[in-house]
LUMTOR-905656 format. One record per residue (C-alpha): residue in one letter; residue number from 1; x, y, z. Coordinates in pm, whole numbers. Layout:
BEGIN
LUMKOL  r    k      px      py      pz
LUMKOL  A  NUM       X       Y       Z
...
This chain:
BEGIN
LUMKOL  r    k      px      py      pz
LUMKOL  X    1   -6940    4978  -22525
LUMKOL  X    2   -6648    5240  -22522
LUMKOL  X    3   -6578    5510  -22255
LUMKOL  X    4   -6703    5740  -22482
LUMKOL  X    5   -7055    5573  -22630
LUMKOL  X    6   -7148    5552  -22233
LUMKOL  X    7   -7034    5895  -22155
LUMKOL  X    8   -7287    5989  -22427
LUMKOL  X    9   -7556    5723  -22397
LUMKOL  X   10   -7564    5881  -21992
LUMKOL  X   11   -7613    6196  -22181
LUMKOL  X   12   -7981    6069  -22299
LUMKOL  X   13   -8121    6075  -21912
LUMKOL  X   14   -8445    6315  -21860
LUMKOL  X   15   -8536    6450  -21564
LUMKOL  X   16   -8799    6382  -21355
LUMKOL  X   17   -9173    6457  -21481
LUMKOL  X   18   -9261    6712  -21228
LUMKOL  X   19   -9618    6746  -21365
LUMKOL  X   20   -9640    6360  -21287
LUMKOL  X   21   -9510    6441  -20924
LUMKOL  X   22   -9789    6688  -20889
LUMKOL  X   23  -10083    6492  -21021
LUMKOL  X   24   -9915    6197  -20766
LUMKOL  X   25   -9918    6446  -20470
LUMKOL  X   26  -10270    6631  -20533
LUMKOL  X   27  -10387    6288  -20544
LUMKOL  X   28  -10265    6205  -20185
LUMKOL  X   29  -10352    6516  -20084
LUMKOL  X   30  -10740    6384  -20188
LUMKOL  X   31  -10748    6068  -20009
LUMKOL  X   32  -10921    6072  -19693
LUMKOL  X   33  -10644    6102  -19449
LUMKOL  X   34  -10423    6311  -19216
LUMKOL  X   35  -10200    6523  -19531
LUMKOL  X   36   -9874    6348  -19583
LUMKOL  X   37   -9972    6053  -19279
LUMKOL  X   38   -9789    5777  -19447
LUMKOL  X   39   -9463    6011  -19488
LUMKOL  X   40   -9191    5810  -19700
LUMKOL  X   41   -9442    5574  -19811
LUMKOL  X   42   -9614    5859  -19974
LUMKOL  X   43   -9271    6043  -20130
LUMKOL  X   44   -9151    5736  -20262
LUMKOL  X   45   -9503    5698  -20470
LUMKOL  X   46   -9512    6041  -20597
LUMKOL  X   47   -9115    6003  -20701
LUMKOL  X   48   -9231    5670  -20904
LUMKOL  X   49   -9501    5910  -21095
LUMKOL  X   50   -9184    6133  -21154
LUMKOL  X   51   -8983    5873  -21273
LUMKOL  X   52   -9229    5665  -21479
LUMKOL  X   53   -9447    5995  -21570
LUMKOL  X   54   -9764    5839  -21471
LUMKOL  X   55   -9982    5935  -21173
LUMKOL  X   56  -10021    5581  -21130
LUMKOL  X   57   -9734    5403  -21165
LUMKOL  X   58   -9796    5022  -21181
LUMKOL  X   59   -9532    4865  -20992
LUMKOL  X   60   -9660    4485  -20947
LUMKOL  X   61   -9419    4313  -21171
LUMKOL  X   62   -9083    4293  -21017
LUMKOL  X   63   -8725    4067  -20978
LUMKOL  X   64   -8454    4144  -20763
LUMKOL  X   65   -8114    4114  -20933
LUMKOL  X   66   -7826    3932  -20759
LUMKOL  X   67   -7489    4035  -20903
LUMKOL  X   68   -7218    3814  -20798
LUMKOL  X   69   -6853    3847  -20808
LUMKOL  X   70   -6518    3713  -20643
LUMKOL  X   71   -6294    3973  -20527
LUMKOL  X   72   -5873    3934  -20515
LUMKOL  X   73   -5817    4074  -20233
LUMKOL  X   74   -5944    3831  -20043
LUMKOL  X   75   -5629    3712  -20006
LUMKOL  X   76   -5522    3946  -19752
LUMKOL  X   77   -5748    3781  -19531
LUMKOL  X   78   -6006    4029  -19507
LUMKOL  X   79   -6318    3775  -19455
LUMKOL  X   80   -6404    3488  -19257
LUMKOL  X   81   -6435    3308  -19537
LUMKOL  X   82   -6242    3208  -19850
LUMKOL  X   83   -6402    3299  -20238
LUMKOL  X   84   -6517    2912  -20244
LUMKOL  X   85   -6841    3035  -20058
LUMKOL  X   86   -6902    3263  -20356
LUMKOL  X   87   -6950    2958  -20583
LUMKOL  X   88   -7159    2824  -20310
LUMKOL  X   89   -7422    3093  -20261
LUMKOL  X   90   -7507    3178  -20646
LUMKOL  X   91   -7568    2789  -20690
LUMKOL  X   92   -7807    2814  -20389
LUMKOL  X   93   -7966    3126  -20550
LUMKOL  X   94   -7980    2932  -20875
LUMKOL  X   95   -8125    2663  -20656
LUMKOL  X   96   -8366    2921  -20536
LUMKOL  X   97   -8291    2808  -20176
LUMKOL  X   98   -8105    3158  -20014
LUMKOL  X   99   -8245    3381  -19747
LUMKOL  X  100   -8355    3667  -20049
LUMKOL  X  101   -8505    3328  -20253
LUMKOL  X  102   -8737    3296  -19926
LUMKOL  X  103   -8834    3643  -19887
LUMKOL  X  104   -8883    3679  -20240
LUMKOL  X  105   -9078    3457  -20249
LUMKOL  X  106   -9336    3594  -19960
LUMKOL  X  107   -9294    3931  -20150
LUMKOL  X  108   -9377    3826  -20522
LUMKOL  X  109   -9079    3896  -20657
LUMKOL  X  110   -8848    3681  -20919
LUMKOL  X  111   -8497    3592  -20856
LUMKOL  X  112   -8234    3669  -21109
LUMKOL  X  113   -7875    3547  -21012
LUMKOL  X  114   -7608    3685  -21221
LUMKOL  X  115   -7217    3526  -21269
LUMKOL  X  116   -7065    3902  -21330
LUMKOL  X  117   -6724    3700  -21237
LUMKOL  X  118   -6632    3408  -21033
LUMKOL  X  119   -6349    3154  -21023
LUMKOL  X  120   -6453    2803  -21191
LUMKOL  X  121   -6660    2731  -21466
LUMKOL  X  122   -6993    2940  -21509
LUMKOL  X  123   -7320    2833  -21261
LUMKOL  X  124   -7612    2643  -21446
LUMKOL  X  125   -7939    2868  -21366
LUMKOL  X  126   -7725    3219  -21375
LUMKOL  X  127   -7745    3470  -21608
LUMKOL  X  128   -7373    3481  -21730
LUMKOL  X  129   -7211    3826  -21754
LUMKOL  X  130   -6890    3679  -21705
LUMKOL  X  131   -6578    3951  -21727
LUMKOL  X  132   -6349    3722  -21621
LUMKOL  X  133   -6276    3453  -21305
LUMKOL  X  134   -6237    3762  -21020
LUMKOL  X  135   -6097    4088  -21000
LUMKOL  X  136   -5714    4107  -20921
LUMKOL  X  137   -5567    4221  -20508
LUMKOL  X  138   -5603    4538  -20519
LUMKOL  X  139   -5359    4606  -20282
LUMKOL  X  140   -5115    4507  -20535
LUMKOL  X  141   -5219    4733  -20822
LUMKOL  X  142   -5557    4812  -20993
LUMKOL  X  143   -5859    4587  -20946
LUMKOL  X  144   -5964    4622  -21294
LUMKOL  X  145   -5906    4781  -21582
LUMKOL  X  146   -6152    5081  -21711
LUMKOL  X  147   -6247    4844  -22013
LUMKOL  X  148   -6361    4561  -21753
LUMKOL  X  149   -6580    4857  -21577
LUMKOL  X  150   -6753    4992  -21909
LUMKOL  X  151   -6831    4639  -21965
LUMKOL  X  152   -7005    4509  -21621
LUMKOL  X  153   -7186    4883  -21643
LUMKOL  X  154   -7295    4775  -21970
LUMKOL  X  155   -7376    4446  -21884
LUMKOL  X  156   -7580    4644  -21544
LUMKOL  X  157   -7775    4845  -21820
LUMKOL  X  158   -7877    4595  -22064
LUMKOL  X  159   -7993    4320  -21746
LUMKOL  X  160   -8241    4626  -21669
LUMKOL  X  161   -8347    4647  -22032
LUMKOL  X  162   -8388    4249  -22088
LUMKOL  X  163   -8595    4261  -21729
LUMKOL  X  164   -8838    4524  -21897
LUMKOL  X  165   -8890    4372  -22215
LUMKOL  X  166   -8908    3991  -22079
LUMKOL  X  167   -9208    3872  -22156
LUMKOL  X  168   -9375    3937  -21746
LUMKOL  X  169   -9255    4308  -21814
LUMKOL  X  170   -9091    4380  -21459
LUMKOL  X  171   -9227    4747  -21352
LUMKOL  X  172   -8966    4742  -21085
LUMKOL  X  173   -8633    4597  -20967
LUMKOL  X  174   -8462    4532  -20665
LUMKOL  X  175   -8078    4512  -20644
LUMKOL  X  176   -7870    4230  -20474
LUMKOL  X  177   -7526    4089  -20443
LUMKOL  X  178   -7299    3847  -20344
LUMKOL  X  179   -6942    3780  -20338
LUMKOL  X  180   -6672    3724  -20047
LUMKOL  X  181   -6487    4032  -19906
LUMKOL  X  182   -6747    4301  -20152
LUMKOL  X  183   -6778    4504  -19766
LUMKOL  X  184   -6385    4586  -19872
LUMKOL  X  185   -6395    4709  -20205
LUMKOL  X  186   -6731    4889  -20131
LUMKOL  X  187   -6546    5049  -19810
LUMKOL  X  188   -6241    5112  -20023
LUMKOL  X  189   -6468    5329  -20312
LUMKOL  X  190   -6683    5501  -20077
LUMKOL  X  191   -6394    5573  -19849
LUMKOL  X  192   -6241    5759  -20169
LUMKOL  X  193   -6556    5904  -20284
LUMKOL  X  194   -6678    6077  -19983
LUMKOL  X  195   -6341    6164  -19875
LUMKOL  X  196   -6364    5998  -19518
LUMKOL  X  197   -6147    5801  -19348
LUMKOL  X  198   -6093    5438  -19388
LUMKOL  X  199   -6216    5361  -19054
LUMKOL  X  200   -6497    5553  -19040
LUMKOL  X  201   -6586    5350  -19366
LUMKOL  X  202   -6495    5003  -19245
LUMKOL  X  203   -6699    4771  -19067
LUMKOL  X  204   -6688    4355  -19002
LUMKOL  X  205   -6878    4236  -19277
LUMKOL  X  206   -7014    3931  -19265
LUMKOL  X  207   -6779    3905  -18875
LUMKOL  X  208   -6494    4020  -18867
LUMKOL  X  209   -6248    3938  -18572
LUMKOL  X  210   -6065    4214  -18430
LUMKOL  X  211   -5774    4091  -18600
LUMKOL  X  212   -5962    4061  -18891
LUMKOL  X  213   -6074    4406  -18901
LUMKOL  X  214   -5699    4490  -18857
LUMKOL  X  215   -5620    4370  -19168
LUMKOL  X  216   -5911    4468  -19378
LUMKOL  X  217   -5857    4829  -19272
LUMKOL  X  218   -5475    4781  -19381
LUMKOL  X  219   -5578    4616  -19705
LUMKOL  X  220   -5797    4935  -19776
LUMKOL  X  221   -5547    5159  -19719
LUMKOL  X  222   -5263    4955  -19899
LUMKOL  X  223   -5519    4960  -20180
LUMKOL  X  224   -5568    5349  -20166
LUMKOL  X  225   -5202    5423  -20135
LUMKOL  X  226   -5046    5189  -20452
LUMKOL  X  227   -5334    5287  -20692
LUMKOL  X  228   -5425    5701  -20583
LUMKOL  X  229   -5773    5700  -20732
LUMKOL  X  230   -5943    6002  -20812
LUMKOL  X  231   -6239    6100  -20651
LUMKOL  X  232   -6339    6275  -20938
LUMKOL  X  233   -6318    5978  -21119
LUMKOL  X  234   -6544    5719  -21051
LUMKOL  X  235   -6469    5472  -21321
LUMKOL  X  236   -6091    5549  -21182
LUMKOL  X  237   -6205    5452  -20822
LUMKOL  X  238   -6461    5141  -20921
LUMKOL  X  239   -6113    5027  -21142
LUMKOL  X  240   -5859    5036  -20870
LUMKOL  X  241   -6023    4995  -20553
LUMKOL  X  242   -6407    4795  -20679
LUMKOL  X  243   -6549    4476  -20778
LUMKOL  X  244   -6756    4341  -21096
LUMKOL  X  245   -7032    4332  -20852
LUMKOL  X  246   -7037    4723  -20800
LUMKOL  X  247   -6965    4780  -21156
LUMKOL  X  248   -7264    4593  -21294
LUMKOL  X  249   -7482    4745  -20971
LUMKOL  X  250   -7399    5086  -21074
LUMKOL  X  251   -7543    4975  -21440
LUMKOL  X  252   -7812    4902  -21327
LUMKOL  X  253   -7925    5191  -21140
LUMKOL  X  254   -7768    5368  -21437
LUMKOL  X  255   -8033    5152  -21688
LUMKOL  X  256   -8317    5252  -21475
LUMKOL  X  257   -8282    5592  -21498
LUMKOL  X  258   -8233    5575  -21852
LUMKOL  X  259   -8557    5281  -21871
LUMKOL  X  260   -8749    5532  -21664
LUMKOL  X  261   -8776    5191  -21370
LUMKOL  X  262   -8741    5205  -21026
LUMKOL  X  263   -8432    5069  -20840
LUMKOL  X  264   -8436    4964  -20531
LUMKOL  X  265   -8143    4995  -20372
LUMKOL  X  266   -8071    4753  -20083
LUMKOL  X  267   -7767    4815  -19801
LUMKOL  X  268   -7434    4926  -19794
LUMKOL  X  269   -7270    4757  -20060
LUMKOL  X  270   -7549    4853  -20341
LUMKOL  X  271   -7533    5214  -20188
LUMKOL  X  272   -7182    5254  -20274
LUMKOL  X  273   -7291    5138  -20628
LUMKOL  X  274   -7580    5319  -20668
LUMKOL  X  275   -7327    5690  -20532
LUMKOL  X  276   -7093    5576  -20832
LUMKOL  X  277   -7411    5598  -21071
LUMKOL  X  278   -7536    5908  -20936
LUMKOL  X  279   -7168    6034  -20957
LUMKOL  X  280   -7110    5948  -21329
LUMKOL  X  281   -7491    6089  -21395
LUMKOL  X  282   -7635    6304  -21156
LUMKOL  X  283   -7942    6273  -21279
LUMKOL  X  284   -7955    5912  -21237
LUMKOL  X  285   -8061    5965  -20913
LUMKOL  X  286   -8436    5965  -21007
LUMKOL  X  287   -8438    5599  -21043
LUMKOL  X  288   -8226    5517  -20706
LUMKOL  X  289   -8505    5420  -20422
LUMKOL  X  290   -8376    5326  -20055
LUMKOL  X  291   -8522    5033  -19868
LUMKOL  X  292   -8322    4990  -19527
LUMKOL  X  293   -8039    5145  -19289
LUMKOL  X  294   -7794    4855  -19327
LUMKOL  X  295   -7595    4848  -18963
LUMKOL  X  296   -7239    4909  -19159
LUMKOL  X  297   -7105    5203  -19010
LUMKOL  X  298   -7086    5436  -19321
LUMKOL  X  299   -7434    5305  -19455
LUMKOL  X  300   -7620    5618  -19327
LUMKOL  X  301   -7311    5856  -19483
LUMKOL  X  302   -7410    5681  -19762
LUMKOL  X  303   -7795    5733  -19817
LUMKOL  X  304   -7705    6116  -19690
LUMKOL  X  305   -7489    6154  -19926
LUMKOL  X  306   -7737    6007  -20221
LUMKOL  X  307   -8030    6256  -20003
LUMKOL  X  308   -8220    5915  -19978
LUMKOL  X  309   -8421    5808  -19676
LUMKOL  X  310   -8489    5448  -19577
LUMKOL  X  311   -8827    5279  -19511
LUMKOL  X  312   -8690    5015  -19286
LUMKOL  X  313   -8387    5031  -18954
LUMKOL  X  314   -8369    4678  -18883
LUMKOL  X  315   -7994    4656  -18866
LUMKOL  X  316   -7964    4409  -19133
LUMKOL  X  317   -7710    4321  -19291
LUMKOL  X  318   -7720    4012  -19457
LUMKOL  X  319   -7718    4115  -19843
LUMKOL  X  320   -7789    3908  -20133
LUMKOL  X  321   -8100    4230  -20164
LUMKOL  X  322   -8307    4072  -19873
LUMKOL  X  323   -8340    4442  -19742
LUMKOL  X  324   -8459    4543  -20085
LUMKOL  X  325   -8687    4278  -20100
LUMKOL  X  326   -8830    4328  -19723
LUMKOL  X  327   -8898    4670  -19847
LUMKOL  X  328   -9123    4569  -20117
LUMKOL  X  329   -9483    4485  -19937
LUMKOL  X  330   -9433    4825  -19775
LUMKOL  X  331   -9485    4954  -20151
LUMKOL  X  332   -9788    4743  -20192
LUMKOL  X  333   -9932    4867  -19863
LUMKOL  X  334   -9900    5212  -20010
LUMKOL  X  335   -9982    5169  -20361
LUMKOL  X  336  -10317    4982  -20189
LUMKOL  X  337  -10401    5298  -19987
LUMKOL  X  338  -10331    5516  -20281
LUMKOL  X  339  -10568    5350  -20566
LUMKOL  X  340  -10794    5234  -20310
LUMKOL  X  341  -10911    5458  -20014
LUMKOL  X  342  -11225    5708  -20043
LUMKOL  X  343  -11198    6072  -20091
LUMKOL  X  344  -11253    6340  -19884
LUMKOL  X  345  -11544    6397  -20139
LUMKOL  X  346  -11653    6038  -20109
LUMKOL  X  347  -11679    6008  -19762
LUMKOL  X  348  -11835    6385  -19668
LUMKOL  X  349  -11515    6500  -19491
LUMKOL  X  350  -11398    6836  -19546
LUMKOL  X  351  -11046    6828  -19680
LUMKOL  X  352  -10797    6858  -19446
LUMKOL  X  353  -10555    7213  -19558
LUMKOL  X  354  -10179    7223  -19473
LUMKOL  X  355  -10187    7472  -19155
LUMKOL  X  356   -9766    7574  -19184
């Protein structure tokens, strides 16, 4: 895929079906209940009726996708760890033995690791979207090049569409990641993006030393000064300053607004993905659905700045989509209540009316 055929495939979004928003609300507004008592858990239903068109929006069939990358800047020392522990991780997802496999699993929801480029040879049991073994330091020039980002947003948009027409049909996905020092380049885009500074951007990670966070905020500023991205240009900033990991995240939340599927976003680092896909295609937005108030600092600057609201401040930050995932039974819960409680009309109540 070119520049170009995604610039005009983006084109090919809808809006949301307002008339399915409606039908979704008058049917809360029916149930026997205080109007609007389960708050986000009743916004986030009627915005799956927008986004699907239905008033009832089946949403039992779902994976959670965990995009994982190694990042070059790494070498600055900006983790605790080295990139080995990338490798590590996506065999242990593969091996379906992670902290998201876990939760998952209590949730109903598959697994699907993706290789969207580590070092060594490819991971048996992950879907391979390989661009190559790791972006390159980008406090030494650009991370990638714009032809590397078209193709891990392509590769983002077509794992949605191969999710939807698998044979289990998945109604609904959750988004994951994994890959050493991905709190830097997600720091280092939204940093650019929002126009903040670096520091109010930066956190530890996965813990950070104070000398650590020294030289992580240096590295993201090194990075912004040699490559001057463009905030106006988010394939500029996800080239000089992101991973594969973001890339293929923001394809994803890309591919579910143009599959009409819900995207659940998880923390921080899938934030910052999900804000390049909203700012490439505004209207993408429709498909973007929080879960949690990750405890990095800019995480709430984040979901402000995407108008999204989180079901869950747990101050996690763990990643690999377990916040996605965590939020998942709370969409059950209100999917139950919606196709399952009595009517005012069935149980003899008056309707309640809004009084403001």
């Amino acid at each position: 895929m070119t520049e170009h055929e995604l610039k005009t495939l983006l084109s090919t979004v809808t809006p949301p079906d307002e008339t399915a928003r409606a039908a979704a609300h008058a049917h809360w507004a029916a149930l026997a209940k205080p109007l609007g008592g389960l708050g986000l858990l009743e916004t986030m239903v009627e915005d799956a009726a927008a986004l699907t068109g239905t008033e009832t929006p089946a949403l039992t069939r779902r994976a959670v996708l965990v995009l994982c990358a190694d990042n070059g800047m790494v070498a600055q020392g900006v983790s605790q760890t080295d990139a080995s522990v990338t490798r590590a991780v996506l065999q242990n997802l593969a091996a379906r033995r992670t902290s998201v496999c876990r939760m998952a699993a209590a949730a109903h929801c598959t697994v699907v690791p993706v290789d969207m480029g580590i070092a060594g040879a490819p991971v048996p049991g992950a879907v391979n979207c390989r661009i190559a073994p790791g972006t390159a330091d980008f406090t030494l020039g650009p991370a990638m090049t714009r032809t590397q980002v078209v193709q891990a947003i392509a590769h983002g948009i077509e794992l949605v569409r191969a999710q939807k027409r698998a044979p289990a049909g998945i109604q609904m996905l959750a988004t994951g990641e994994m890959g050493i020092g991905n709190t830097t380049t997600s720091s280092a885009v939204a940093s650019v993006l929002l126009n903040q500074p670096v520091q109010a951007m930066t956190g530890r990670g996965a813990g950070l030393s104070d000398a650590g966070l020294r030289r992580k905020l240096a590295a993201i500023e090194r990075g912004i000064a040699v490559n001057h991205p463009d905030a106006a240009d988010p394939l500029g900033v996800l080239a000089a300053l992101g991973g594969f990991d973001i890339a293929g995240l923001c394809g994803v939340f890309l591919g579910g607004a143009l599959e009409n599927l819900p995207i659940v976003m998880d923390g921080f680092i899938s934030g910052v993905a999900a804000l390049c896909a909203v700012r490439l295609c505004p209207a993408a937005g429709k498909a973007v659905f929080a879960s949690h108030a990750s405890s990095e600092p800019a995480a709430r600057l984040v979901l402000d700045a995407l108008d999204k609201k989180p079901l869950i401040t747990a101050d996690l930050h763990l990643g690999e989509g377990t916040g996605a995932v965590a939020s998942l039974p709370l969409w059950d819960m209100a999917l139950a209540v919606y196709n399952g409680c009595y009517s005012f009309a069935e149980g003899g109540i008056t309707p309640y009316t809004p009084q403001c």
